[in-house]
N, C-alpha and C positions, 0 to 999 in steps of 0.2 A: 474566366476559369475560376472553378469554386478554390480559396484556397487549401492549400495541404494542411493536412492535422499529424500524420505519424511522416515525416520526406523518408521519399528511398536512399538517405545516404550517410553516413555518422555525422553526429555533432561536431560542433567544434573541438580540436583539441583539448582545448581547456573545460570544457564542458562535458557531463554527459547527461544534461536536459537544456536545451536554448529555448526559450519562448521569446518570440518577435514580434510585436507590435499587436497583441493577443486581446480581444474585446469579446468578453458571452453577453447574451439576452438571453431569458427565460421568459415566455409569454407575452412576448412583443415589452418587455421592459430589459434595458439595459443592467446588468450587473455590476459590470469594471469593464476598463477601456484602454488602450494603450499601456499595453502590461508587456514591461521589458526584463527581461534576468536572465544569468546565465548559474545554472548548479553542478560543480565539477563533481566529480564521481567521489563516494566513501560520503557524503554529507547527508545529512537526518535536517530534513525540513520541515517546520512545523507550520499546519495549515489550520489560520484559527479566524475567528470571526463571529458575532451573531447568525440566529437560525436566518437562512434567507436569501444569503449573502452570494452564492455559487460555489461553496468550499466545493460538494460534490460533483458540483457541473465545471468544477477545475479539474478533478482526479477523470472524471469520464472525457473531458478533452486532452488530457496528455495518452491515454488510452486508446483513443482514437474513434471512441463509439459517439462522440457529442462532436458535428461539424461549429467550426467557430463564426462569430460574424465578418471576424477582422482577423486578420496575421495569422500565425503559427505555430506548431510545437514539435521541435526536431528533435527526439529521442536517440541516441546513441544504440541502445539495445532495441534496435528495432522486428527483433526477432522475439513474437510473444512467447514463448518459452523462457525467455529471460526477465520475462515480469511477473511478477507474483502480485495478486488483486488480493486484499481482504475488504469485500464489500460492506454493504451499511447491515443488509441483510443475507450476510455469511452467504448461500445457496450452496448449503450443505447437503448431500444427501439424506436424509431422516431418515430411513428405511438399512440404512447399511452404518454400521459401527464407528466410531470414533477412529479406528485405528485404520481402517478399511478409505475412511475419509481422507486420512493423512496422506496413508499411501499412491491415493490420487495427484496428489500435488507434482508427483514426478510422474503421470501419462506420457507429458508429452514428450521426454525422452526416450521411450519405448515405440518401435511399431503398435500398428494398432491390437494387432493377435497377441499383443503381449496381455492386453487384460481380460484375456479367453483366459490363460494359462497362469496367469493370477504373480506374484510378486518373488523374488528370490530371498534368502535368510540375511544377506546384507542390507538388502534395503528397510529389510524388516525391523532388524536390530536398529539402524539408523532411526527408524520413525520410533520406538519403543524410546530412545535417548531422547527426542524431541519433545514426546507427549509428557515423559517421566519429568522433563526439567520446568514444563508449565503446571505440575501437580495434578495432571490427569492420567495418571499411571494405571490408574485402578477402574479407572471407565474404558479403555482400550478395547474390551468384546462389548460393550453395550451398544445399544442402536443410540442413533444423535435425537432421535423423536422419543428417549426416555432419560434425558441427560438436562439440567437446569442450560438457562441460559446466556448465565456466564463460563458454563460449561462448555457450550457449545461456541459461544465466542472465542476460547481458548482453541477449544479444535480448528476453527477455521484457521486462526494464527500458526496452530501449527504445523498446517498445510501448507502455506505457504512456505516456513521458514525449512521445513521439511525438501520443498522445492529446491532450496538455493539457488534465486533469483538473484539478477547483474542490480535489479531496480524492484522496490517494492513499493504499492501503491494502498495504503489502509486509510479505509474512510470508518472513524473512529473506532477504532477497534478495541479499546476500554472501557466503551459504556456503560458497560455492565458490568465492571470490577470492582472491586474494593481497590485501596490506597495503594496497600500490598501488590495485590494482583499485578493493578496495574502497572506497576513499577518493572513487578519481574518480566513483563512482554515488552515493555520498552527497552528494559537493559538488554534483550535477546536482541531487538534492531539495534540497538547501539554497539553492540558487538558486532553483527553483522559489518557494518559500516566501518570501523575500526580491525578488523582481522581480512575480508574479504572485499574491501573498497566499493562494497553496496552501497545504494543510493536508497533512504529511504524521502518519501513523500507521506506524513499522518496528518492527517486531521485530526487538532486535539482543541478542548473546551479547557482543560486545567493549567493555570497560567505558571502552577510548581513543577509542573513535571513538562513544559516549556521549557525552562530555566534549567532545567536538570539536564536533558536531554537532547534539545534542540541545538544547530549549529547554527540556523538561521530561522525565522517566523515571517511566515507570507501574511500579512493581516490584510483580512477581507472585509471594508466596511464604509458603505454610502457615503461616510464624512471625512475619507482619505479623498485626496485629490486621484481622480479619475477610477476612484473605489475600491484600492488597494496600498497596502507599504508594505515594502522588504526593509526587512534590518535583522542586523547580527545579535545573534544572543550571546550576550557577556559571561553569565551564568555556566554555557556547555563547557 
């Protein structure tokens, strides 16, 4: 039997992501191998490592779109509604607004005839407070295919957070920021995590905003014993 990627049953108590005895390949080469940890709920994990390494083929195997070679990933929020994805490449609508964008992020708590008959004034005002606090207040009626694109990385962030996901999953979702920028979409996960006992999972390259934010760092790298180390960041 192949094994499970998302189990049908919650995590452990203490946990809500268990990974057990987890091994990816990419191209008939191995990545990491025997990857053990448990991430209790409310914790900001930071996923870091050179280009190469599986950062991404780690977020799409807790996801459940990448079968593993070995072991497992037992999600607590096993209900895709409770995870909010920021991808590498957003898959923003281009053709429909910023604001129209965000508003998506909560689909999936409506029937489906709900986005015949389009969005109510609460929801609306909520996403107006989300867009307004990442500095795209003023792009909200523009289309996403006329908006820079850390503009647009901004929007996908605040689709997500617009969401209010149990677990967020952002494969580097600051690439395209500045210092600043980045700072202010991190301190919105790190609230998250702190006020609503979200789990965040990012993939981050900047070893400062590691230290700033992170409560613990997955490092991902061919010269770790079996091509991975956890450890606590002192810094959070």
């Amino acid at each position: 039997m192949a094994p499970s990627v998302i189990a049908e049953r919650a995590a452990a108590a203490s946990g809500n992501l268990s990974v057990r005895g987890l091994a990816l390949a990419r191209g008939g080469r191995r990545l990491f191998g025997e990857m053990s940890w448990e991430l209790p709920r409310g914790k900001f994990l930071a996923v870091t490592g050179p280009s190469g390494v599986g950062k991404s083929s780690l977020l799409a195997c807790i996801r459940g779109t990448l079968e593993p070679m070995e072991g497992e990933v037992t999600l607590a929020a096993a209900d895709p509604k409770a995870i909010g994805i920021i991808f590498q490449h957003l898959r923003l609508s281009n053709n429909l607004t910023v604001l129209t964008n965000v508003l998506c992020g909560r689909l999936g708590r409506y029937p489906w005839w709900r986005s015949l008959v389009g969005f109510g004034e609460a929801d609306r005002v909520a996403a107006f407070a989300v867009i307004g606090r990442l500095g795209i207040g003023g792009l909200c009626h523009k289309p996403v295919r006329n908006i820079s694109g850390g503009e647009q990385q901004r929007t996908a962030v605040a689709r997500v957070l617009f969401q209010e996901p149990d677990v967020i999953l952002a494969d580097e979702p600051t690439s395209d920021l500045d210092h600043a920028l980045a700072r202010s979409v991190l301190s919105e996960f790190r609230q998250l995590c702190r006020t609503k006992n979200a789990t965040v999972i990012c993939v981050m390259h900047d070893d400062r905003m590691v230290a700033e934010f992170a409560d613990l760092e997955l490092r991902l790298d061919a010269d770790k014993p079996n091509g991975w180390e956890m450890r606590e960041v002192t810094g959070s």
